[in-house]
N, C-alpha and C positions, 0 to 999 in steps of 0.2 A: 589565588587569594591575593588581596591588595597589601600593600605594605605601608603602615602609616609614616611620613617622614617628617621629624622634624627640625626648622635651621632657626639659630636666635644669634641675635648678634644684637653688642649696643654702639650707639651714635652718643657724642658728647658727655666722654668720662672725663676729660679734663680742660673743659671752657671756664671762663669768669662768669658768663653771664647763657640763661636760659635755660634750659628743661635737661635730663640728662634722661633717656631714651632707650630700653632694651626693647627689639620688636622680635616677634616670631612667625615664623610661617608653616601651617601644616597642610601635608599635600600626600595624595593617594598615589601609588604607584606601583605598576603591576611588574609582576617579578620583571619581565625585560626592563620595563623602566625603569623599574628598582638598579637593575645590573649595568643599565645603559648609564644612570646619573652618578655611577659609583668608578665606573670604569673606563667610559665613553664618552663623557660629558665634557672632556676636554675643551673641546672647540664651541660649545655651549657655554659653558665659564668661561674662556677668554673670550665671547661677543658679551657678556654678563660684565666683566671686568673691566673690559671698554668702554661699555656705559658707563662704570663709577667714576672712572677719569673722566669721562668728559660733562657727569654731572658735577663732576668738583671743579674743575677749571672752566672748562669753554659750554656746557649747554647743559645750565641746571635742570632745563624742563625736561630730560631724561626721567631722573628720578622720579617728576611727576606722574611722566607718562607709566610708570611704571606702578606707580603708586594705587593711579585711576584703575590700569587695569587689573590687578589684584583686588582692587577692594571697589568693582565698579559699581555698585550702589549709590556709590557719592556722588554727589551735583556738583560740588564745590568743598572746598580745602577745610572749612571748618567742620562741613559732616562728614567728611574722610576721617580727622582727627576723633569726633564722637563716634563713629562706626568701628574702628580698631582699638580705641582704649580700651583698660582692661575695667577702669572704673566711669563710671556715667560721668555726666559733666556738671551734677550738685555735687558730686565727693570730689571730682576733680577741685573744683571751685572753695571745699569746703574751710580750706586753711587760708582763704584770699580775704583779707581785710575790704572793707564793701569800698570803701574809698582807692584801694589801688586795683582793682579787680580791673580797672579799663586800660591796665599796663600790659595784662598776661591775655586780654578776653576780649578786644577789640574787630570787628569783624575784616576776616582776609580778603584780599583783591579775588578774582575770579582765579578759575585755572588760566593757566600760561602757555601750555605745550601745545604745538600748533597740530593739523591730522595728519602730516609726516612723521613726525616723531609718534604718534599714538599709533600710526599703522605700522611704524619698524616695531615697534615695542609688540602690540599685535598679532606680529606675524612669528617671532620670537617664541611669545606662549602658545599658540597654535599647534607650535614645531613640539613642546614640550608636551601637549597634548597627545599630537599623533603618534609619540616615541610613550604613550602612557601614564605621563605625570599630570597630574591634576590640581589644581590649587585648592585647597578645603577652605582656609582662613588664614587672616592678619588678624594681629592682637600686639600690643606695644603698651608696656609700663609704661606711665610719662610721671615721670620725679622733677619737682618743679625746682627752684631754688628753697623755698620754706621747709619741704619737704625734706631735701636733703639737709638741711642743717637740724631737724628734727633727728634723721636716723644718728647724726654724728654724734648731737649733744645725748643720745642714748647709747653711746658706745661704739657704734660703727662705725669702720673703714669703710672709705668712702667702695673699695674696690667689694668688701661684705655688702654692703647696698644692692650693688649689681649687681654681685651673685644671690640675693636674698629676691632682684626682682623675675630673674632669670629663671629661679624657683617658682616664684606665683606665675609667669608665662605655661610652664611646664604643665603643670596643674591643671591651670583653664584650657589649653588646647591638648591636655589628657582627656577633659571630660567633656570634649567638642569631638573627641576622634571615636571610631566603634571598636574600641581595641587596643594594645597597648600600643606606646610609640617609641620608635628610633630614631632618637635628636640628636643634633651634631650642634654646640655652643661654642662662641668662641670661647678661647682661654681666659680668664678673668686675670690679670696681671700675670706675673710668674707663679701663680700657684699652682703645686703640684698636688697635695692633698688638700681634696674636697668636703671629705669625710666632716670634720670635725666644724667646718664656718658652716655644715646646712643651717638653715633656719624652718620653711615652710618643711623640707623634706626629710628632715631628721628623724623624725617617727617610724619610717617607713625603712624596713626591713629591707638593705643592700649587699650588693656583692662587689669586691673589687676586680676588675679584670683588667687592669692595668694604670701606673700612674707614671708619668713619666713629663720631662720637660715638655716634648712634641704630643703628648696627648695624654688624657686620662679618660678612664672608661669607668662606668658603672653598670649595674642591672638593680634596677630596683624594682620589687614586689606590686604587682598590678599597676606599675606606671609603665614600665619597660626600658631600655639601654639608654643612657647619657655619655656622653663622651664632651670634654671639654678639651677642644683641639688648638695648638696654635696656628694664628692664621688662617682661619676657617674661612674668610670670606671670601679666602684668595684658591680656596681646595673646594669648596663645596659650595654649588648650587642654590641650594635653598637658603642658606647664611649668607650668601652676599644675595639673593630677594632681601631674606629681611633688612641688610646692612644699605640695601636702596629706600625701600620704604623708611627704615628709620632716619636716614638723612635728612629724609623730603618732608617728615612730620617735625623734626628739630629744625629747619626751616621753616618751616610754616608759623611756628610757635616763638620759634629767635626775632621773624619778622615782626611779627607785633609788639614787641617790646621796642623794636627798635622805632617801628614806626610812629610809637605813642610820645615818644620825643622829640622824634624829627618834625609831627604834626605842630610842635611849640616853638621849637626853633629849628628851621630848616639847615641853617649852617652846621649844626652837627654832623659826624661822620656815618654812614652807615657801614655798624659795627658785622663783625663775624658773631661776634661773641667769645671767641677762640683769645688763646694770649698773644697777641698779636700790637702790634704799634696804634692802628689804627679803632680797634677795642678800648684799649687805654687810651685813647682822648675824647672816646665818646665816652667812657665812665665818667674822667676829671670834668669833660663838656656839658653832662648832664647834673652833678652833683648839685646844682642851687635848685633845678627845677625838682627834683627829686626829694629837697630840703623843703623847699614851699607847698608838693602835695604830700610831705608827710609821710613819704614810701618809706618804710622798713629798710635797713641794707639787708635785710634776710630775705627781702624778697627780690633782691635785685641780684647782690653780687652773690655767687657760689661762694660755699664754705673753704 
């Protein structure tokens, strides 16, 4: 019998500006692969790990290539993003004022990753094939900035957000899989008990089986075992897929904002969106254009 696995991790909990991102990945895997990704996969997660450095410093289009091949249906960077969301792209849109909608919805440049990088990456899931593991689906919450200053002015911590989205992940690729699931999340800050911040999953009849700084576990009734690990993306497999994919989506989405400024004045800096030196002077650099189209700061800067 197969073993349904799932990994979730989020991208961009604490930027000034753009989307904050929990993605998840569920994948079949037959008891070796099951035992090979648990206790074998060493050197599989360090070629995994290698790619996130080198999509963060020296060769973004990693993440792409990676992105593409998980979710290869896509053509291009903006049906990747409506292919993984977990809401269409009128609910996405649904809190977008129709005048700044051309900030966050602007159409992306082509892919970027040339067919070296797409054949390393390739050849990678291949390997994870032959060894049994299979990729089912990507799925990624995308909280925009409106969004998130909606969950805060109703009470939430921003880090309860992302365990609240982490929750609706769980759920939809609950009722994508033939059976229950065994998900590995990252840690949501230092928290140890889970219990008491569910939101989506609070109804649902649980069991503790461990809480602790380095990990916390659950069983919960017809969903199956959660554990909320630290450092997941750096131990497990499937959590640094999803923590590539969600990179590559909070880039895709960062880029447009930025670009819908830069299209105005090109001397602006191109930001991260991160707190960063060079973020802050494209926020102070854009502040008049943003005054003249009447943009929200709610829709620009994070809470």
């Amino acid at each position: 019998m197969s073993a349904l696995l799932v990994g979730i991790d989020e991208n961009g909990l604490g930027p000034r500006l753009g989307p904050l991102l929990v993605t998840g990945v569920l994948a079949s895997a037959s008891a070796e692969g099951a035992r090979w990704l648990r206790s074998e996969g060493a050197g599989a997660m360090a070629r995994l790990d290698d790619s996130k450095k080198l999509a963060s410093f020296h060769r973004p289009e990693v993440a792409e290539a990676w992105a593409r091949a998980l979710v290869p249906g896509a053509l291009d960077p903006d049906a990747l993003v409506e292919e993984v969301s977990l809401l269409r792209q009128d609910k996405l849109r649904a809190l977008c004022p129709r005048h700044v909608e051309a900030q966050c919805w602007s159409p992306s440049p082509p892919f970027q990753a040339d067919t070296r990088v797409q054949a390393e990456v390739a050849s990678d899931l291949e390997d994870l094939r032959r060894r049994g593991v299979r990729v089912l689906a990507v799925r990624s919450a995308i909280l925009c900035s409106e969004r998130l200053h909606r969950s805060r002015d109703a009470g939430h911590s921003l880090l309860t957000t992302d365990l609240h989205a982490m929750e609706s992940l769980l759920l939809a690729l609950r009722e994508q899989a033939d059976g229950e699931i065994d998900a590995v999340c990252g840690k949501v800050g230092a928290l140890d008990k889970y219990l008491p911040r569910l939101g989506a999953l609070s109804g649902i009849p649980a069991t503790i089986e461990e809480e602790g700084k380095a990990a916390s576990r659950y069983r919960f009734a017809g969903l199956g075992s959660v554990a909320f690990v630290r450092d997941a993306d750096s131990s497990d497999l499937l959590v640094a897929l999803a923590s590539l994919v969600g990179k590559y989506l909070r880039e895709v989405l960062m880029s447009k904002i930025a670009a819908y400024y830069l299209r105005q004045d090109p001397s602006l800096p191109r930001p991260s969106g991160y707190r960063d030196p060079v973020t802050a002077r494209f926020v102070e650099g854009s502040a008049s254009l943003r005054r003249l189209a009447l943009v929200p700061d709610r829709c620009f800067l994070r809470p």
